[in-house]
N, C-alpha and C positions, 0 to 999 in steps of 0.2 A: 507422336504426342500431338492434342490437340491445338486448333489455334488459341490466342487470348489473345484479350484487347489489351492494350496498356497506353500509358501516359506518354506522350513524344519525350516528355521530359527526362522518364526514365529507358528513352532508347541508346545504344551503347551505339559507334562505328562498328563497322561486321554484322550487324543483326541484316535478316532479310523479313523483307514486308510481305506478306503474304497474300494481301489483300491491295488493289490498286487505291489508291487517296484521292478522293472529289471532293473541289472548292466550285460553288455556285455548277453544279452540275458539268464543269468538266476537271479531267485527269490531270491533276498535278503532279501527282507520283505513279508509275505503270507498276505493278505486278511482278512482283521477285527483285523487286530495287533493292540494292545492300545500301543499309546507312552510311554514309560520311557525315563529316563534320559541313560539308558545305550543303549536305541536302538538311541537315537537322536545322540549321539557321533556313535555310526555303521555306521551310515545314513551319516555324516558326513567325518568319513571314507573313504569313498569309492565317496565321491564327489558329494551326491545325493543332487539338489538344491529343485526340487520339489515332494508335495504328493498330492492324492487327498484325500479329507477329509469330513466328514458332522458333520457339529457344534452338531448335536443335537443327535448324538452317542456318550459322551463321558461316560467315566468311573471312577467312584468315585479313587482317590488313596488317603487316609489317609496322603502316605508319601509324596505326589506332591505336591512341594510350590503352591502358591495359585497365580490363575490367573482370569482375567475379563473373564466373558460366552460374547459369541459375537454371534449375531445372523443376518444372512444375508439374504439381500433382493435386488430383480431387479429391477431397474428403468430402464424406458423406455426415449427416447427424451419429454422432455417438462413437464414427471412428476417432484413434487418436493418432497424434502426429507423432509425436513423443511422452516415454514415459519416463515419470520421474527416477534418480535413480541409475538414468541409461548414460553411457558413457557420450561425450556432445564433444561431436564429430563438423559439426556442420548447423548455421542460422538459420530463420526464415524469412520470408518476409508474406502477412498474409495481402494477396490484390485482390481477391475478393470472397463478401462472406462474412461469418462469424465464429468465435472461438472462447474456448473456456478455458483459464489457467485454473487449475486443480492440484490441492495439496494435501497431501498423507499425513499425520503424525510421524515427526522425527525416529527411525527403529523400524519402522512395519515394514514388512517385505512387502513391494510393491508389485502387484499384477493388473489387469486391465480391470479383473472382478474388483481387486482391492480397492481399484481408485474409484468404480462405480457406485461403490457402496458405503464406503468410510469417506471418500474423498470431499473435500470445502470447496469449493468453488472463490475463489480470493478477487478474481476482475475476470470483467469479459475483454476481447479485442475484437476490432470491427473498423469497418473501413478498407480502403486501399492504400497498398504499401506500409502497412504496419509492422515495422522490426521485432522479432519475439526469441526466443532461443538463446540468445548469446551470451548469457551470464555465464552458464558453463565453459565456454568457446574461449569467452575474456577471462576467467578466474581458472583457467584449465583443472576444472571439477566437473561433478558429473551433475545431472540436471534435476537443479530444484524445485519442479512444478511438471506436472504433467499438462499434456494439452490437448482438449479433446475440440471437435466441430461441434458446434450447437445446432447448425445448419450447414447446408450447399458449402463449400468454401476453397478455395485455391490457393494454395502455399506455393510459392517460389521457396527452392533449398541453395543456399549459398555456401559450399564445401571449404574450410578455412584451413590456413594456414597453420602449423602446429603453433607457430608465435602468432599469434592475435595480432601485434602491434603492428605486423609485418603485409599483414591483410588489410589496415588500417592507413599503414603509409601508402599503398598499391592505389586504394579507394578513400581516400580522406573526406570524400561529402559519405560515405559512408555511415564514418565514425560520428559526424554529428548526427545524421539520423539516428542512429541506434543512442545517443545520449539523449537526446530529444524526445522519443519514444520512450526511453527510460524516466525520466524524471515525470512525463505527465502519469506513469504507472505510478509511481513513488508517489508523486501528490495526490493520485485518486486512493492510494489506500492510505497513507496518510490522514488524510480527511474523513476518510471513514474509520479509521482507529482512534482520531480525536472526537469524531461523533459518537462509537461506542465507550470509551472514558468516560465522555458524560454522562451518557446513559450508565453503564455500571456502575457510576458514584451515585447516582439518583438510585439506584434499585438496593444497592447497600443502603444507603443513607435510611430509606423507607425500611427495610428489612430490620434494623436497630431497633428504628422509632418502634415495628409491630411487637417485635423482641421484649423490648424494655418496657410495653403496655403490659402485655402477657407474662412477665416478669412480676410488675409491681401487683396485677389483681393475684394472682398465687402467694403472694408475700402478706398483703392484705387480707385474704381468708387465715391463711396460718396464723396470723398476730389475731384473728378478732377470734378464732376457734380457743386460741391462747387465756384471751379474756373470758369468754363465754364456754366455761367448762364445761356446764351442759350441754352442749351442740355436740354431738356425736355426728350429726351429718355434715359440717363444715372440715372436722376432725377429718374424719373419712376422704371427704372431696379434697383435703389439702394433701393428705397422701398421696391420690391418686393422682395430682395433679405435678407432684412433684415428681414423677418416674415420665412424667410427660417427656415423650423427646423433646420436645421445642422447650420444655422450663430447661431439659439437662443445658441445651444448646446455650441458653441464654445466663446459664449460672457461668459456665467457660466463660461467657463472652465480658459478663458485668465484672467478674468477682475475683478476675485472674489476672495480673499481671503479664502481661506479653513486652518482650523486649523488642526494642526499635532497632532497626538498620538504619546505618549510618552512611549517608552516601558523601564519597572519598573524589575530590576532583584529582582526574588523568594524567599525570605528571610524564609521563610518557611523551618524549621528543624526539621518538625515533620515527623513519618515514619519509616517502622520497619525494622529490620536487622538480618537475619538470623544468626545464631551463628554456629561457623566455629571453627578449631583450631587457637588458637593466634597465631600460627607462621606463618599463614598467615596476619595479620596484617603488617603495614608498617605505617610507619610514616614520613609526610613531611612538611618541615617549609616553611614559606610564601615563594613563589615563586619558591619555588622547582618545576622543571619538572617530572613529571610524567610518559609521556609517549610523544613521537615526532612523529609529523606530518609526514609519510612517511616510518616508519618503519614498519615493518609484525608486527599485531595485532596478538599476541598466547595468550593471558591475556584477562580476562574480569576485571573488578572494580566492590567492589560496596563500596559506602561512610560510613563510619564509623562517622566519626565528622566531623566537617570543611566545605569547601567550595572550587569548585574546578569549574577552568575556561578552557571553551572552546575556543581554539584560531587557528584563519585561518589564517596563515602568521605573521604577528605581531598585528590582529584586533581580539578584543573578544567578538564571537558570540554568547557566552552563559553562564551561569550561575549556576554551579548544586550545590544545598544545601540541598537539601529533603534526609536525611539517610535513608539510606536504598536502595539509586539508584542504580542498576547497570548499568553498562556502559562497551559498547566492546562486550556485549554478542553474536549479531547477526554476529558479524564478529567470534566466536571463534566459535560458533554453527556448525554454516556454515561449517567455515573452517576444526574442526574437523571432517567432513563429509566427506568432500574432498580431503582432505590433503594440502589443499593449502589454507593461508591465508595471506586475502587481507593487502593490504598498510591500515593504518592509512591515517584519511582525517584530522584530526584535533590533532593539542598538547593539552594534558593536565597538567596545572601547577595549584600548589595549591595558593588559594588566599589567606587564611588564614593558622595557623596550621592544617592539617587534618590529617586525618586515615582512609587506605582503607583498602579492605581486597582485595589480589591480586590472583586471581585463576588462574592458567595454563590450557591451551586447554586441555594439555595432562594427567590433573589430576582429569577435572570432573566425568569421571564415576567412578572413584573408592570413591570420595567426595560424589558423589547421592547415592551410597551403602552404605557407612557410614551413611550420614544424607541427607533421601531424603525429608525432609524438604527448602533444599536449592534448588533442581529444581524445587519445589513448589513457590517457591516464587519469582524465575527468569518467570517460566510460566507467573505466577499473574500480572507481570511487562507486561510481552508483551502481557496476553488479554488486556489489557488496553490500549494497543502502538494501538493494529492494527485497531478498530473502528476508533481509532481518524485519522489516515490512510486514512483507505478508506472515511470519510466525507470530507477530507483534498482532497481526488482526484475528488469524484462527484458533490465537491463545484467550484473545478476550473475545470472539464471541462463546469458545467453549466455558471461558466464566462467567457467561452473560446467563447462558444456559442455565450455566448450575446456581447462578444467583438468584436463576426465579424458583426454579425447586424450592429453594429456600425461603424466597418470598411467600409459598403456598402455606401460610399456616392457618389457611381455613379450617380446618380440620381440629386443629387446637381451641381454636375459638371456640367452636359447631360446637364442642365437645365442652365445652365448659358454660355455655350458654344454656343447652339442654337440660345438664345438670342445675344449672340457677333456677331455671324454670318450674321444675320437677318440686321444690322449696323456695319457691319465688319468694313468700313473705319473711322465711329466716333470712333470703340473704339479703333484701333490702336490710333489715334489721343487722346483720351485721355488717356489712360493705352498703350504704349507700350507694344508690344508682349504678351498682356493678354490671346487673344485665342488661343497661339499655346501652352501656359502653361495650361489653361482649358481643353484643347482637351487630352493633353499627361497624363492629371491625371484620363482622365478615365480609357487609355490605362493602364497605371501602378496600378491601386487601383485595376482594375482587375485580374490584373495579379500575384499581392503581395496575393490578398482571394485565387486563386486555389491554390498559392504555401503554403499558412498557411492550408489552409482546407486537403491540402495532409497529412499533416506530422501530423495533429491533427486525421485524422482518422488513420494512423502509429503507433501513439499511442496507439489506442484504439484495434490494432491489433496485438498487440508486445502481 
């Protein structure tokens, strides 16, 4: 196996150096040195970020806490690492390079062709030491995204434990990495399923408005051909116009009653809960505030009892009853990362008596050392956030697609405009100014697709 360079940070006791370490041009480290823990503080000492290393020189130490074997391998552009589908055996971790998660429709039998060719592309991964694979690993399921190389790139394979949690307590800075790495996935597709929402409601919303133009000039020849008996050509054009796809589309749409779903808040209180010390418990009576809309998130939640509401302003979007949830993680994640964390989108007030347990940013890693049963079970939380994620993004932009289809009704217009034209002076005489609004909605229906189709492939580019 090749050498690679890695971060001192992530060197283990037992690893061997491969390469000798120069500070100000001389030898700090010689040449086949095995790590301890008193040479990784020397190394540290003296400012050294990187070593070169090879996985498969290490050296037993008896007194070396215990660490995962990682074993690494190159992919090239277009190979995959894993295919969706496959049973998940083992994590990754990318150190260097780039990567594409890639997802099928739920059903399709999945091949390398299949995912080349049907496959979405949901985020890319990039960087060093990036966690990827584990949802399967932690949810013992088989794997929901395939992962192909965009480029050059170097996977570390971490082979786990049949219990996850067991691999988790072994290596507990582990487990927050792989939650950490999870939540900034969850917020980048997040964000881009709330930027396609908007978009989809603008492209509907526009779709209506063309609808219910092209609706009413059809309605409006019929009723003046009605009055003006002698018009044979308005008669004729009102037929023709009414077998129109886009008029049939638009009679469904105007003239039909459709029934509404009724959305039912979760009563559902089943759900487990990691055990913490009670003095992190809190307790709050109906309608106590929680936590307010707009303040830095440095707290995660997670539900003890009770029943606690999400609120945007003074409107309550949400419902959480399921013990066991946590909430705020991906903002404390995060922000412990970076040292900055974000505003608060929404207030939490309790709807009933509840009990949470309230974690400080600044206290999980010393919490995961104590019981890293708790980053197991924040992990567990967000393998299960981020499929429903990414189905949540490949579903709408498949309806983003088929919204502009829809949007396209040039062709309707084209088609009735021509015909105006053909009897310009009847149809002024029976529809005032009907073709210069026919004409202007080609102008603009086109013009409204390139500006959506922009900002929808923007998306897909972010």
């Amino acid at each position: 196996m090749s050498e690679i360079e890695v971060s001192v940070e992530s060197l283990s006791p037992g690893t061997v150096l491969t390469q000798p370490i120069r500070v100000n041009g001389m030898i700090l480290v010689r040449e086949n040195s095995v790590v301890t823990a008193n040479l990784l503080g020397k190394l540290k000492n003296h400012g050294v970020e990187k070593a070169w290393v090879n996985e498969t020189k290490v050296v037993k130490d008896e007194n070396a806490p215990k660490t995962a074997k990682i074993d690494d391998k190159r992919f090239f552009p277009g190979d995959f690492v894993c295919l969706q589908g496959e049973k998940s055996e083992s994590l990754y971790i990318l150190k260097k390079g780039k990567l594409e998660v890639v997802v099928v429709p739920h059903g399709t039998k999945v091949s390398k062709e299949v995912v080349n060719s049907l496959g979405k592309v949901v985020s890319i991964l990039e960087g060093e030491n990036i966690n990827f694979g584990e949802i399967g690993a932690i949810l013992s399921t088989t794997r929901s995204a395939s992962i192909r190389a965009k480029e050059e790139s170097i996977v570390g394979t971490i082979t786990v434990n049949e219990n996850f949690s067991t691999t988790i307590s072994t290596i507990p800075k582990l487990g927050i990495n792989i939650a950490t790495t999870l939540s900034k996935r969850i917020k980048d597709t997040n964000n881009k399923v709330n930027f396609l929402k908007n978009l989809h409601q603008k492209i509907d919303e526009r779709s209506k408005t063309n609808m219910q133009i092209f609706f009413k000039l059809v309605d409006k020849i019929g009723q003046a051909s009605s009055r003006f008996t002698s018009s044979h050509w308005s008669r004729q054009l009102h037929e023709k116009l009414k077998n129109d796809p886009y008029y049939i589309a638009a009679v469904r749409t105007f003239r039909l009653k459709k029934k509404k779903d009724q959305n039912q808040d979760d009563c559902s209180d089943s759900g487990s809960v990691p055990s913490l010390n009670t003095d992190n418990l809190v307790e709050y009576e109906m309608n106590d505030i929680i936590c307010n809309e707009g303040e830095p998130g440095k707290e995660l939640y997670i539900l003890v009892s009770g029943r606690i509401g999400v609120y945007v302003g003074d409107h309550r979007v949400a419902t959480i009853s399921k013990h066991g949830t946590v909430i705020g993680e991906i903002a404390v994640l995060i922000g412990r990362e970076t040292g900055t964390y974000e505003n608060r989108t929404a207030t939490l007030k309790a709807v009933t008596y509840t009990q949470i347990m309230v974690v400080p940013g600044d206290s999980l890693d010393a919490i995961v050392q104590k019981d890293p049963g708790f980053i197991s079970h924040i992990v567990k939380q967000l393998a299960e956030e981020l499929p429903n994620s990414n189905k949540s993004y490949v579903e709408l932009k498949e309806n983003i697609e088929d919204s502009l289809k829809e949007l396209d009704a040039i062709a309707s217009f084209k088609e009735l405009t021509q015909e105006l034209e053909k009897n310009l002076s009847d149809a002024e005489n029976l529809v005032p100014g009907i073709h210069k609004i026919s004409a202007s909605m080609v102008n603009n229906i086109s013009k409204c697709k390139l500006e959506y189709q922009k900002e929808f492939l923007s998306c897909e580019n972010k």
